[in-house]
C-alpha positions as CSV (number, residue, x, y, z in Angstrom):
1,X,65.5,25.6,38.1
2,X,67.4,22.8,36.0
3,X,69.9,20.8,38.4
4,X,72.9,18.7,36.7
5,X,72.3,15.3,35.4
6,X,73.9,12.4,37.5
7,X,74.1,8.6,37.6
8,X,70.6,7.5,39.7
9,X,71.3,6.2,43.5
10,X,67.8,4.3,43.3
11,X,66.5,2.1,40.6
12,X,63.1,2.7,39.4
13,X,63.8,4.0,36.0
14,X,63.7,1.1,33.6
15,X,63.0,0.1,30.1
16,X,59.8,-1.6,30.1
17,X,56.9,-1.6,27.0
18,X,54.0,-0.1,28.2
19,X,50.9,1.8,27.0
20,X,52.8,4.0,24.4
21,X,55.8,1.5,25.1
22,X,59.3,3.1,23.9
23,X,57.6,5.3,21.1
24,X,57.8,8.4,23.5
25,X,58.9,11.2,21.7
26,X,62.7,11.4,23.4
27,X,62.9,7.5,22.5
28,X,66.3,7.6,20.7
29,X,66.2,7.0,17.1
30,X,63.7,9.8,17.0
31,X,63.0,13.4,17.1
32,X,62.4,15.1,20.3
33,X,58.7,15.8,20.9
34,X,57.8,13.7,18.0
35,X,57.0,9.8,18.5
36,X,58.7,7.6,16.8
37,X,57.4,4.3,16.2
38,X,60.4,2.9,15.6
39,X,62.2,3.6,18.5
40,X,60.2,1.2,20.4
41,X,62.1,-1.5,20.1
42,X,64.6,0.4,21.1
43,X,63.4,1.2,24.0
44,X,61.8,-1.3,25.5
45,X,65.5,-2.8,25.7
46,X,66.4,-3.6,29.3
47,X,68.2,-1.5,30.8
48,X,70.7,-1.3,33.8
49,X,70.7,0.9,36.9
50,X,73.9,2.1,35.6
51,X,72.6,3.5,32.5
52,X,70.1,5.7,34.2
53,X,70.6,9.5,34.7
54,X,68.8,12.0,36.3
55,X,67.5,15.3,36.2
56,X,65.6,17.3,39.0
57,X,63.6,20.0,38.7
58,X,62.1,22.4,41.7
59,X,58.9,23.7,41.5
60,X,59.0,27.6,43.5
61,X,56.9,28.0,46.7
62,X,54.6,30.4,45.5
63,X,53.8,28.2,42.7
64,X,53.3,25.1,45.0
65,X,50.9,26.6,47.6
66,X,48.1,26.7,46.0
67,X,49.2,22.7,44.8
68,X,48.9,21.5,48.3
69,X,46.2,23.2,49.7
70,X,43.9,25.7,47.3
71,X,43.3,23.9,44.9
72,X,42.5,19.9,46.7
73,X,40.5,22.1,48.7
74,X,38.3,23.6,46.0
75,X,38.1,21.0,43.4
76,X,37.5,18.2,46.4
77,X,40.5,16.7,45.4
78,X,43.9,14.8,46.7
79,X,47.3,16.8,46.3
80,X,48.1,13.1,44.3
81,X,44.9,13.8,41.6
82,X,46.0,17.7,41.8
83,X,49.8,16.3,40.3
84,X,49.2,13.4,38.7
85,X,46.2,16.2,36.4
86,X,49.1,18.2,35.5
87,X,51.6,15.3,34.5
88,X,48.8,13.7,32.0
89,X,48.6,17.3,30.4
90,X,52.1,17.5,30.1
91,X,52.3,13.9,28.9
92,X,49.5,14.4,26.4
93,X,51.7,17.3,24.7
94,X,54.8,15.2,24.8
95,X,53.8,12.0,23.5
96,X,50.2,13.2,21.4
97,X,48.0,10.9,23.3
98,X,46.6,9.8,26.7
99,X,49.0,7.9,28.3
100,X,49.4,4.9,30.7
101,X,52.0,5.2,33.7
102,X,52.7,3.0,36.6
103,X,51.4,4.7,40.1
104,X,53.9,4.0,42.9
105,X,51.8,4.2,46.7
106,X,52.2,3.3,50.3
107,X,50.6,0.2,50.6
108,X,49.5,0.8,53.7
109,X,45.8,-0.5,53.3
110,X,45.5,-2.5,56.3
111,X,41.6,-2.6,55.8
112,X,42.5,-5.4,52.8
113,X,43.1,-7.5,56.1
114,X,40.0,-8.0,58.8
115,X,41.7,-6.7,62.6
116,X,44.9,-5.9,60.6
117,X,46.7,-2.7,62.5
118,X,49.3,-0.5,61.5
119,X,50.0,2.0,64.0
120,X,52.7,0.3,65.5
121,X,54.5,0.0,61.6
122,X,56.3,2.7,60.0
123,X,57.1,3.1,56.3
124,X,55.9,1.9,53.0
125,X,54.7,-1.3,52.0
126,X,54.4,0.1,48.4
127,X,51.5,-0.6,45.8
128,X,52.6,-0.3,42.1
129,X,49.7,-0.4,39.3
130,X,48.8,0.8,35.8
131,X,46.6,4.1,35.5
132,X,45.4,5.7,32.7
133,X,46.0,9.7,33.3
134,X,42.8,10.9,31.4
135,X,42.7,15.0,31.2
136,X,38.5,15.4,30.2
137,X,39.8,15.8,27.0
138,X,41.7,19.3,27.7
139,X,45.7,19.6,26.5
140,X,47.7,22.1,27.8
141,X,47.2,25.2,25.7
142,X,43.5,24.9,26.7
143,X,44.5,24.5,30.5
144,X,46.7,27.2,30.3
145,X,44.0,29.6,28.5
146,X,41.4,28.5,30.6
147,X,41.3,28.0,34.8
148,X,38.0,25.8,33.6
149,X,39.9,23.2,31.8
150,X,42.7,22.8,34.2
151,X,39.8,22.1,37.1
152,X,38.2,19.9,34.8
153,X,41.2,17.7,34.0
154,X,42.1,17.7,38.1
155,X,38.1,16.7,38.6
156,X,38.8,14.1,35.8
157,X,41.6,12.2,36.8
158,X,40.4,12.2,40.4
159,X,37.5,10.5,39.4
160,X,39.4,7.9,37.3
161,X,41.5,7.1,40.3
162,X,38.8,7.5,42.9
163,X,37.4,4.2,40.8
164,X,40.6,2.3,42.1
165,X,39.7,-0.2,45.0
166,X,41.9,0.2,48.1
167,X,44.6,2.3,46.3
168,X,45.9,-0.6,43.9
169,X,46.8,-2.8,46.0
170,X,44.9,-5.7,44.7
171,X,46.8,-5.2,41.5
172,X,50.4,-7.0,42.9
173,X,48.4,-8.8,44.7
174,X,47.1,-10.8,42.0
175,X,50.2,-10.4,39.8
176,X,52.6,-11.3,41.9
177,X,51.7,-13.5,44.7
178,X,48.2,-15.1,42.6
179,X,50.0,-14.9,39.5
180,X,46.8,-14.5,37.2
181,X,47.3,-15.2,34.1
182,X,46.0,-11.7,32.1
183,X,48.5,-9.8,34.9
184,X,51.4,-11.5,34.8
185,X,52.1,-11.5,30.9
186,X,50.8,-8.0,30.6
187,X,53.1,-5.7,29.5
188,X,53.8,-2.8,32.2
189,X,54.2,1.1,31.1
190,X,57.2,2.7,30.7
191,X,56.7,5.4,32.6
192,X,56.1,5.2,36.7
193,X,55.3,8.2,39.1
194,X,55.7,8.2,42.9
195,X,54.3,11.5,45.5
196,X,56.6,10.5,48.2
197,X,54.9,13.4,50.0
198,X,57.1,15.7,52.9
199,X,60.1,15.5,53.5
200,X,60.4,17.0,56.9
201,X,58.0,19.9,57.9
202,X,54.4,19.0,58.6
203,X,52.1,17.3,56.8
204,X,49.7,18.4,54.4
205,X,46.0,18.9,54.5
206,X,45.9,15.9,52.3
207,X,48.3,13.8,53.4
208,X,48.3,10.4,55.2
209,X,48.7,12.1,58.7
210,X,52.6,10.9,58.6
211,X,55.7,12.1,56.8
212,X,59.2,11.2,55.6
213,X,62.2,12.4,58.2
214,X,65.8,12.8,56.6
215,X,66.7,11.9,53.1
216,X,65.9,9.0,50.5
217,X,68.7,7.3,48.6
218,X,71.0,4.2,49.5
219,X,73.2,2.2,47.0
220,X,72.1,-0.4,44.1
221,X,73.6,-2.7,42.1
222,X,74.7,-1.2,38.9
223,X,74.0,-4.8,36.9
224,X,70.4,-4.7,37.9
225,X,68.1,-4.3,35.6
226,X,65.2,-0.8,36.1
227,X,61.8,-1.4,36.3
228,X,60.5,1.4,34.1
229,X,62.4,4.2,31.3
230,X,61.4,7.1,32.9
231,X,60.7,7.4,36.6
232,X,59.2,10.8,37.9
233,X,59.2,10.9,42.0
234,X,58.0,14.2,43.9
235,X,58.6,15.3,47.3
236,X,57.5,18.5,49.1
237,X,60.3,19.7,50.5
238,X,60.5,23.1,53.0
239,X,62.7,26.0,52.5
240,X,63.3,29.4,53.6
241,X,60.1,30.4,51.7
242,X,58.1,27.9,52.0
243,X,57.2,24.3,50.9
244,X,58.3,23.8,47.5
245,X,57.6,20.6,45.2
246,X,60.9,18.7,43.9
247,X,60.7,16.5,40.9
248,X,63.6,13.9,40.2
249,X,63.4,12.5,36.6
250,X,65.2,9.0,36.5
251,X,65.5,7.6,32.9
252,X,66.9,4.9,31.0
253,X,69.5,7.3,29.1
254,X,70.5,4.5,26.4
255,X,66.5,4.2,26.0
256,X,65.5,8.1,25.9
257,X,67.5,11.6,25.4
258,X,68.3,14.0,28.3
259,X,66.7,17.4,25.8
260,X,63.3,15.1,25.9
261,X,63.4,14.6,29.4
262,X,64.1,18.2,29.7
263,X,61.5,19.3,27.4
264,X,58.9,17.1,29.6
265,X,59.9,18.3,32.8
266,X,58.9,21.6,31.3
267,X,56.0,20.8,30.0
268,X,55.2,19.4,33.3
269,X,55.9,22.9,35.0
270,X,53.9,24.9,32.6
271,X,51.1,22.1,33.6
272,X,51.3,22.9,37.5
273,X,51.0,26.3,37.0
274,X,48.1,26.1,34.5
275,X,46.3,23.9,37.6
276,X,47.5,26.2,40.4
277,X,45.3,28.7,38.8
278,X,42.2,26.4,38.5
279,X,41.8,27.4,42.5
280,X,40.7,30.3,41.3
281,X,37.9,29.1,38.9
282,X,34.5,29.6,40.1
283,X,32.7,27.6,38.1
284,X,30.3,25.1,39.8
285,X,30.6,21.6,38.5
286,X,28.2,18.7,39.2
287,X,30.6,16.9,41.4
288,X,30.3,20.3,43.7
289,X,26.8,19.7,44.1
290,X,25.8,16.0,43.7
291,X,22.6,16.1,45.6
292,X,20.9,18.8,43.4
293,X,21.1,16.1,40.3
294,X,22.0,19.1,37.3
295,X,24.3,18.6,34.9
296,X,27.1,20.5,33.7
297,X,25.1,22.7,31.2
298,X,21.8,23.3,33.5
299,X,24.9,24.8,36.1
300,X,26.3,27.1,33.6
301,X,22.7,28.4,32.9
302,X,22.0,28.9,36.6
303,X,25.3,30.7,36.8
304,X,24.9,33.2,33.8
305,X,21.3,33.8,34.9
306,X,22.5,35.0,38.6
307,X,25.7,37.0,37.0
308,X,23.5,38.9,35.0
309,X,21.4,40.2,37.2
């Protein structure tokens, strides 16, 4: 379901060089779903809050069950690894390579702080940091063929992020408030992603334990410059059939065409529902059994051995 574009309340979307910086394949100045080298200039251009558009997508119930529950459950997984698996698929197809995003989080990591205590706090302190989305190699077409390659690029990027210490949150830390040196000239990707989790409802097997009441927005200044081209943020909103998974995609629209955005917010689909059906999979992986020290190829001869007989 493709809602109308319209001028962004929130300013997160922003022309910044990252990773792949400008050269994504809506980048304007090139061909959509082919980078362009060229363009990056182009896009790495500030740009205001009053350039940026957005476009929302919402994922159907039936397709998001299995997003919040099945699969984390099976794969021994976060619902955040289970989305952020499918948006490196559906990055990898759009820009031809692995790609580097900024990872919005709560920042509520009070164990960064001996006898700090948040209970008595509400909302979000908010970490920002630069992850690579690795996939295990898979792209889409082989996720979509093949339950086994979607698992494998869930169980691949939550191991990449499980190798983050305390959710990120020593990354600002040191950039912003220590100011070291190899952060604070670095330049930051393009491309940020925040799981803002519920809105409303309950929360989710794998969620913090709290949720967001009421809606998100509030006003900006228009002059401001965005911190990033392309935003993606993704709530879990509940509806008449269930919870269903919202996508607002905030870009730069001077920096990057609306048909590329589109075409990524597809691909992105496709990519959920390719790692929807990896709860199905039953193929035993070495993470599923750590203490029995086999690899990957010693399970899948255990596993044809018993299926034959």
């Amino acid at each position: 379901m493709l809602d109308a574009v319209t001028p962004a309340p929130r300013g997160r979307a922003a022309a910044s060089a990252g990773s792949t910086p400008g050269a994504g394949p809506g980048a304007r100045g090139g061909a959509a779903g082919t980078p362009d080298p060229a363009a990056a200039a182009n896009a790495a251009e500030p740009g205001t809050l009053d350039t940026v558009a957005q476009l929302s997508r919402t994922l159907p119930a039936a397709d998001t069950a299995p997003l919040l529950g099945d699969v984390p459950d099976r794969l021994r997984a976060g619902v955040n690894d289970v989305l952020l698996a499918a948006l490196g698929l559906a990055l990898r197809e759009w820009t031809g390579d692995e790609t580097v995003i900024d990872l919005e989080g709560h920042g509520r990591e009070q164990q960064i702080v001996p006898g700090a205590d948040l209970t008595r706090t509400v909302g979000w302190f908010t970490t920002v940091y630069p992850v690579r989305l690795a996939t295990g190699g898979a792209g889409l077409a082989e996720a979509e063929a093949d339950p086994g390659r979607a698992a494998a690029a869930v169980r691949a990027t939550a191991a990449s992020l499980g190798t983050v210490p305390d959710h990120g949150i020593g990354f600002g830390l040191l950039r912003e408030l220590a100011r070291h040196p190899a952060l604070t000239g670095a330049p930051r990707p393009w491309i940020a992603f925040n799981y803002l989790g519920r809105i409303g409802g309950t929360p989710d097997r794998h969620g913090a334990g709290w949720r967001i009441d009421g809606g998100l927005g509030g006003t900006v200044d228009g002059h401001r410059v965005a911190d990033h081209t392309l935003s993606i943020d993704v709530t879990a909103v509940p509806g008449a059939d269930g919870t269903a998974l919202r996508a607002v995609f905030a870009y730069v629209s001077t920096a990057i065409e609306e048909d590329s955005v589109d075409r990524l917010a597809t691909l992105w689909e496709r990519a959920l529902r390719a790692v929807a059906a990896a709860a199905v999979t039953t193929r035993l992986t070495p993470a599923d059994v750590p203490l029995a020290g086999l690899d990957q190829r010693q399970l899948d001869r255990i596993a044809a051995k018993w299926a034959a007989r």
